[in-house]
C-alpha positions as CSV (number, residue, x, y, z in Angstrom):
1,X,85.7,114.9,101.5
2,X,85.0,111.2,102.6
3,X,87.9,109.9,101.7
4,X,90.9,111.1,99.6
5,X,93.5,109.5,97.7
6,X,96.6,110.9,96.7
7,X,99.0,109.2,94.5
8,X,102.4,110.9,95.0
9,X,105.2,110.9,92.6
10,X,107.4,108.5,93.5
11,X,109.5,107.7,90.5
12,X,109.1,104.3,89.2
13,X,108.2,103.3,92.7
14,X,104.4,103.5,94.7
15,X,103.4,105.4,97.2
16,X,99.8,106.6,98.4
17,X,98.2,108.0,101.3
18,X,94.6,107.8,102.1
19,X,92.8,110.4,104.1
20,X,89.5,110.2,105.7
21,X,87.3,112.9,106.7
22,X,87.3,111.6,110.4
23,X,91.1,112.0,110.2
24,X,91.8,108.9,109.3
25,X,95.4,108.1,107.8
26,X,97.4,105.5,106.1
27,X,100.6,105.3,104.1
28,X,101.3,103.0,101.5
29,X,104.9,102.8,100.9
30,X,106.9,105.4,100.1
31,X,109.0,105.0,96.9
32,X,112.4,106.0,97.2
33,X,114.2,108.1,99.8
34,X,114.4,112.0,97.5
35,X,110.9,110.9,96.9
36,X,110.2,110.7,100.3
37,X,112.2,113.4,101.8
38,X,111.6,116.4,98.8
39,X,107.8,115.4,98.3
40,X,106.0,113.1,100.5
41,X,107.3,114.4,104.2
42,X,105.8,117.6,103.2
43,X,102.3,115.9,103.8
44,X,103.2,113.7,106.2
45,X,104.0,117.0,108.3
46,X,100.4,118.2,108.0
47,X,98.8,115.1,109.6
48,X,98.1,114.6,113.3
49,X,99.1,110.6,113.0
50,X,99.5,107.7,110.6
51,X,96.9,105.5,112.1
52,X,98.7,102.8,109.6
53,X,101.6,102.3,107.3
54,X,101.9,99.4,104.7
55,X,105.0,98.6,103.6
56,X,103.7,96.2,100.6
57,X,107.2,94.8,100.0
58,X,110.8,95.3,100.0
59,X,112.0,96.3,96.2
60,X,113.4,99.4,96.7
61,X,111.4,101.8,95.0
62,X,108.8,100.9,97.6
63,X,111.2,100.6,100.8
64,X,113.8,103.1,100.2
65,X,111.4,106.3,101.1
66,X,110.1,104.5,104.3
67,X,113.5,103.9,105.5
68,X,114.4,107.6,104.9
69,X,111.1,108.4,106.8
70,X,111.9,106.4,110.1
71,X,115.8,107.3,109.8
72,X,115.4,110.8,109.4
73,X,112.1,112.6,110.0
74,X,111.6,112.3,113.7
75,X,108.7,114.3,114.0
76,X,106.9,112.1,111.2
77,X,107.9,108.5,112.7
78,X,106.6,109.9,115.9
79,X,102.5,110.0,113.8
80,X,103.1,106.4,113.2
81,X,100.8,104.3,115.4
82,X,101.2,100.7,113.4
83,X,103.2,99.1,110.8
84,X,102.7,96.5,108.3
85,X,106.1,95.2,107.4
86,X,106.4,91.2,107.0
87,X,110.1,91.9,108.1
88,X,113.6,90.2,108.3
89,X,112.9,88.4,111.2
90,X,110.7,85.6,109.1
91,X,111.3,87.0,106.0
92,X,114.5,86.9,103.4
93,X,114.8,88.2,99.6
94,X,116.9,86.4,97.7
95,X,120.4,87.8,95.6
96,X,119.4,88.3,92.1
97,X,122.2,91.1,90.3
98,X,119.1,91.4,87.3
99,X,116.6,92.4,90.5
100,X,116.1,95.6,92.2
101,X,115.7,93.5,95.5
102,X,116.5,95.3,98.7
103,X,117.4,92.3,101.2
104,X,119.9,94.7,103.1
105,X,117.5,97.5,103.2
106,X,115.2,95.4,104.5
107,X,117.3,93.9,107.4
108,X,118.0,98.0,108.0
109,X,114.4,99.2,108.0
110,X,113.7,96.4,110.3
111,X,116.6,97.5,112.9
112,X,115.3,101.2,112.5
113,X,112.1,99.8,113.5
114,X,113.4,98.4,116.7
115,X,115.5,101.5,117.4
116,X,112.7,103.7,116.9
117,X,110.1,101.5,118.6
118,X,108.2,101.6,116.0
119,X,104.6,99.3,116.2
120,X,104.8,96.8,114.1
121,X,102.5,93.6,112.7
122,X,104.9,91.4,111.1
123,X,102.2,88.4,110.0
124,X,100.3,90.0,107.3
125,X,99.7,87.3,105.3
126,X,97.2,84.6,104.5
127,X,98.3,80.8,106.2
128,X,96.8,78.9,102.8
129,X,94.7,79.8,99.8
130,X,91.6,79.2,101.8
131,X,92.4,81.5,104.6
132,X,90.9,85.0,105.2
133,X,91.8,87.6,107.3
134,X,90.3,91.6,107.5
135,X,91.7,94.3,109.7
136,X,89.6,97.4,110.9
137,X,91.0,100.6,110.9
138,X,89.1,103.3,113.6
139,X,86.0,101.7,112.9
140,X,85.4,103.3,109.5
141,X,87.8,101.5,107.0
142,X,88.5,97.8,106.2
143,X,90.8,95.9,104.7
144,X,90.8,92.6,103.5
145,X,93.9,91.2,102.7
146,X,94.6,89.5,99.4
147,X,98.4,88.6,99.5
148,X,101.3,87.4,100.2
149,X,100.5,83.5,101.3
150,X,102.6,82.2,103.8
151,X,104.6,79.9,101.3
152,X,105.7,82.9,99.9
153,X,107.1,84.5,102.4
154,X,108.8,81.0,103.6
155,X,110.6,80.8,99.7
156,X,111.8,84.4,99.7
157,X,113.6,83.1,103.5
158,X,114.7,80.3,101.8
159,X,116.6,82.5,99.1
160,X,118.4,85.3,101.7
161,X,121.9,85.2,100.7
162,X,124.3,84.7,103.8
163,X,126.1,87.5,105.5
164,X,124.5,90.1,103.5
165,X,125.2,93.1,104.7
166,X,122.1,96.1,105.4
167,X,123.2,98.9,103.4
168,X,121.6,102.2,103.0
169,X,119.3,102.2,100.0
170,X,119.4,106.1,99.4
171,X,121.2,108.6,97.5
172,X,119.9,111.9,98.6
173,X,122.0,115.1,97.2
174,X,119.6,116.5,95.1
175,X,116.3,118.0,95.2
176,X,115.9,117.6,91.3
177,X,113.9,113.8,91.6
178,X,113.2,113.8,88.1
179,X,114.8,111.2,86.0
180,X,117.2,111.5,82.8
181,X,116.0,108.5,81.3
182,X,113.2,108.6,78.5
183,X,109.9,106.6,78.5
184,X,110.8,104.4,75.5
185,X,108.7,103.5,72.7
186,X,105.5,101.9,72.4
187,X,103.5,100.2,69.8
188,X,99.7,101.5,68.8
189,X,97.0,99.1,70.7
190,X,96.1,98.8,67.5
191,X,99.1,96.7,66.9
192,X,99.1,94.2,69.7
193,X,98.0,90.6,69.3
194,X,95.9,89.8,72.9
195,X,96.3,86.1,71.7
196,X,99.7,85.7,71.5
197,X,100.9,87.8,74.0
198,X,101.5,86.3,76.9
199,X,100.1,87.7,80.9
200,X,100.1,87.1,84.1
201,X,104.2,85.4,84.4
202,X,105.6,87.3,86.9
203,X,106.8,84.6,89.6
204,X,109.7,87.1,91.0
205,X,109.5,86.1,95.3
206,X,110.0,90.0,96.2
207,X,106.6,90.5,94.4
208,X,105.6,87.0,95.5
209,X,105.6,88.8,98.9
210,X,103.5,91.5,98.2
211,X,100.8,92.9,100.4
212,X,97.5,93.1,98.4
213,X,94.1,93.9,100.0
214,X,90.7,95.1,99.1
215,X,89.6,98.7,101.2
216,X,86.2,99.4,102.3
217,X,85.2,102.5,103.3
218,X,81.2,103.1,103.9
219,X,79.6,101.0,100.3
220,X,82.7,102.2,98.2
221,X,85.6,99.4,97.5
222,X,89.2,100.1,96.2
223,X,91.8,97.6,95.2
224,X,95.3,98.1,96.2
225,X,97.5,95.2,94.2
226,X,100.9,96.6,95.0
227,X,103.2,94.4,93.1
228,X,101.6,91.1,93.9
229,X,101.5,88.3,91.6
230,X,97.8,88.0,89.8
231,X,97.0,84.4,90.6
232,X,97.4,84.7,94.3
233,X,95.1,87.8,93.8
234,X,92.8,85.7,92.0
235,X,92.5,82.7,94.3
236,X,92.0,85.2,97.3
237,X,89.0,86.2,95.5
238,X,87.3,83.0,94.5
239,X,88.2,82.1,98.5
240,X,86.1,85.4,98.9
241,X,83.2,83.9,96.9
242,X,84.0,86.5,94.0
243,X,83.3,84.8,90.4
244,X,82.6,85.3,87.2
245,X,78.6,85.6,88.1
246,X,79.5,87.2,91.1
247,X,82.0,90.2,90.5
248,X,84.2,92.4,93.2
249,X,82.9,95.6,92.4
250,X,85.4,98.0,93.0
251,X,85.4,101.7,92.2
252,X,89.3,101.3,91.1
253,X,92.1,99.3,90.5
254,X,95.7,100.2,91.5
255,X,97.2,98.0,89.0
256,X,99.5,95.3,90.7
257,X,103.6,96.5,89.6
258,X,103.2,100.0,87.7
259,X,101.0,98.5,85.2
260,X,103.0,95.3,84.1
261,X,101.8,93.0,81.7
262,X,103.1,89.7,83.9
263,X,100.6,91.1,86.8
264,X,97.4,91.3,85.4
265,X,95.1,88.6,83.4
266,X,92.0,87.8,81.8
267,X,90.8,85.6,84.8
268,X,91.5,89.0,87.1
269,X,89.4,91.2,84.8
270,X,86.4,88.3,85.2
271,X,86.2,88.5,88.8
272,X,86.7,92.6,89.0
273,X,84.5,94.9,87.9
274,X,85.0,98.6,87.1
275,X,85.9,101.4,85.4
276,X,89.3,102.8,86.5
277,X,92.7,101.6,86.3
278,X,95.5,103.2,87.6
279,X,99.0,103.5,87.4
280,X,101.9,104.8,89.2
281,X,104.9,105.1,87.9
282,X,106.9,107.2,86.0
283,X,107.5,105.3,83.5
284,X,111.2,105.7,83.1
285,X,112.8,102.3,84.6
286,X,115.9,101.0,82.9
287,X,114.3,97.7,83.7
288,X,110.7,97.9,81.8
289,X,108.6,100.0,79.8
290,X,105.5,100.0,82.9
291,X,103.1,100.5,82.9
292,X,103.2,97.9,79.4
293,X,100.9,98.9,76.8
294,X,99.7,95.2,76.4
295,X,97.8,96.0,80.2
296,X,95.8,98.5,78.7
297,X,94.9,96.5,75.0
298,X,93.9,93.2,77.5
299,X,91.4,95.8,79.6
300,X,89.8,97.5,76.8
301,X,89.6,93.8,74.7
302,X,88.0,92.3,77.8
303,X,84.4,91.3,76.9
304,X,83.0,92.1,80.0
305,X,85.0,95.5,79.9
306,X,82.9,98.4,81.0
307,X,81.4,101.1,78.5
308,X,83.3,103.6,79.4
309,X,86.8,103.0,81.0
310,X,88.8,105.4,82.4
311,X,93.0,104.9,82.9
312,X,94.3,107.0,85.3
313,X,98.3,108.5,85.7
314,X,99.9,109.9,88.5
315,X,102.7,111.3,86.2
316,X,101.3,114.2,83.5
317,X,103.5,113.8,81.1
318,X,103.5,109.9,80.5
319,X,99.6,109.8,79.4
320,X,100.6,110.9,76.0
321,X,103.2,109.1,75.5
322,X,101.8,105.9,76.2
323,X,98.5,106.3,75.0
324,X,97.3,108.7,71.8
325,X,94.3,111.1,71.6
326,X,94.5,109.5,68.2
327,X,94.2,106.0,69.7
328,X,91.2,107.2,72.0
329,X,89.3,108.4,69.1
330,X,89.9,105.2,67.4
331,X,88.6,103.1,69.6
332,X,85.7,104.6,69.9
333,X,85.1,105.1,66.2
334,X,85.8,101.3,66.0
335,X,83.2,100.8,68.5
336,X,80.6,102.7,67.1
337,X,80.4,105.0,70.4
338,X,79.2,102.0,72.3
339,X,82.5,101.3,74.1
340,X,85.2,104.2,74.8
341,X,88.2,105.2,76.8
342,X,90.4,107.8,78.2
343,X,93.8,108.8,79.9
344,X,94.4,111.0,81.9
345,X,96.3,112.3,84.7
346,X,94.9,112.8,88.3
347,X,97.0,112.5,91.6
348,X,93.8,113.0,94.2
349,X,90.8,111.0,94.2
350,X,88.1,112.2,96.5
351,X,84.8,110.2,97.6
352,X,82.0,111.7,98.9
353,X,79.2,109.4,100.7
354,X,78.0,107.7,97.6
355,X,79.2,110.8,94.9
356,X,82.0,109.6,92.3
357,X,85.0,112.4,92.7
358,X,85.7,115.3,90.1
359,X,86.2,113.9,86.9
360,X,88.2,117.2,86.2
361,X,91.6,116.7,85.6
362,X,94.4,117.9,87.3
């Protein structure tokens, strides 16, 4: 191994942690607090230190597990060495009853933090549009941040509703983290109109907020889009010289929140090139039916698409319900063999100086 991924299930929330060979570790959120404490911990334990934990953004299914973590597992907030949290102090999310916004978990977490003494960068963000920053982790990995822009951050402040109380965000009784809820239905890819459906509208200031960045490790890049909104993602990369005629070529995409049609466009899928999409989630929210089967029908009607693209799920049993071997076959068929695709489920990624990882599945 150079450099593992491994997508956890987290519910309808995110959380990944990447391993390096030279040992190596970072923690990208957590999802929510069973997640954390039934699943995640149990690798957490196994690890010397967290040389880095992002905390992309407050929603809950991205903060609750991180608050559980630093609350409750002493031995694992002890590996932590730094923290990426744009916190309370200069941040706010605003009241919205139709968001799952966590502006009191966020006010906790940042306490805990302080209690715990727990290193923390709390200016993870770019000043302007034109503004670049890149962090360097041990010397072998690099990350160059995409989102949140400072007038992001300064909105969501604007919005924090007064004397809002920090509230615990988790409800940890049982070890059974599965959901009740069904993955609703979804309409063939045949059946979607690209033209008159509409992409890229999410404008929500939680996701506003996100942290987004591109990680380098040797000559292999990876996009991490947490739930960040796809035209600050785009203007970070034109800032980064990235065009049309010059693509960000990028081994995969973590698709910016679970998949979501309102976080991705056709202007993204100009400047990035690859193969691989992937998305975490369950796909059971109450909220939304993510990952949104209009994501995958924009990807695969892109006409600089790859030849063979690849969509990747952290959850087994939502590839099949989203997307058909039927539908694969299809496309394929409708492409004369020049252009295909497939789903499938895989939860670790491994890169090996230069070698793509198993394409087995798991």
């Amino acid at each position: 191994m150079g450099i593992k991924f491994k997508f956890f299930e987290a519910g309808d929330g995110d959380s990944i942690l990447i391993s390096t060979k030279k040992g190596t570790n970072l923690l990208i959120d957590a999802g929510f607090g069973k997640n954390y404490r039934y699943v995640i911990d149990k690798e957490v334990v196994k690890l010397k230190k967290l040389d880095l934990v992002v905390l992309t953004h407050m929603d809950k299914d991205h903060i609750c597990g991180l608050i559980e973590m630093v609350k409750n597992h002493k031995e694992s907030r002890k590996k932590i060495k730094e923290l990426w949290f744009n916190s309370m102090r200069s941040v706010r999310a605003r009241q919205n009853k139709n968001v799952n916004i966590g502006y009191g978990n966020a006010k906790l977490f940042d306490k805990l933090l302080e209690k715990h003494k727990i290193p923390v960068k709390d200016d993870i963000f770019l000043k302007d549009k034109f503004d670049k920053k890149k962090y360097i982790i041990n010397n072998e990995i690099e990350l160059t941040l995409l989102s949140p822009l400072e007038i992001d951050l300064e909105n969501l402040e604007r919005e924090e509703p007064k004397n809002q109380k920090a509230e615990f965000c988790n409800n940890i009784e049982a070890k059974n983290i599965s959901y009740k809820r069904t993955v609703k239905n979804n309409k063939l890819l045949s059946d979607i109109d690209i033209d008159s459906t509409i992409f890229g509208k999410d404008s929500e200031l939680a996701n506003m907020s996100s942290i987004a960045f591109i990680l380098k490790y040797g000559n292999k890049q990876f996009l991490f889009l947490g739930d960040a909104n796809i035209e600050t993602v785009n203007k970070s990369l034109n800032n980064l010289n990235y065009s049309k005629s010059n693509r960000l070529k990028v081994e995969f995409v973590k698709l910016s929140h679970h998949g979501s049609k309102n976080n991705i466009n056709s202007d993204f899928l100009d400047i990035v090139e690859t193969s691989k999409f992937i998305s975490l989630t369950e796909g059971k929210s109450k909220n939304n039916n993510h990952p949104n089967k209009e994501t995958f029908a924009l990807i695969l009607n892109h006409k600089n698409r790859a030849k063979n693209i690849e969509f990747i799920f952290n959850y087994k049993d939502l590839v099949r319900k989203k997307i058909s071997k039927k539908e694969e076959e299809r496309y394929s068929l409708e492409n004369n063999g020049l252009y295909s695709f497939r789903a499938y489920n895989k939860s670790i990624l491994n890169y090996e100086r230069g070698e793509d990882y198993d394409r087995e599945d798991a």
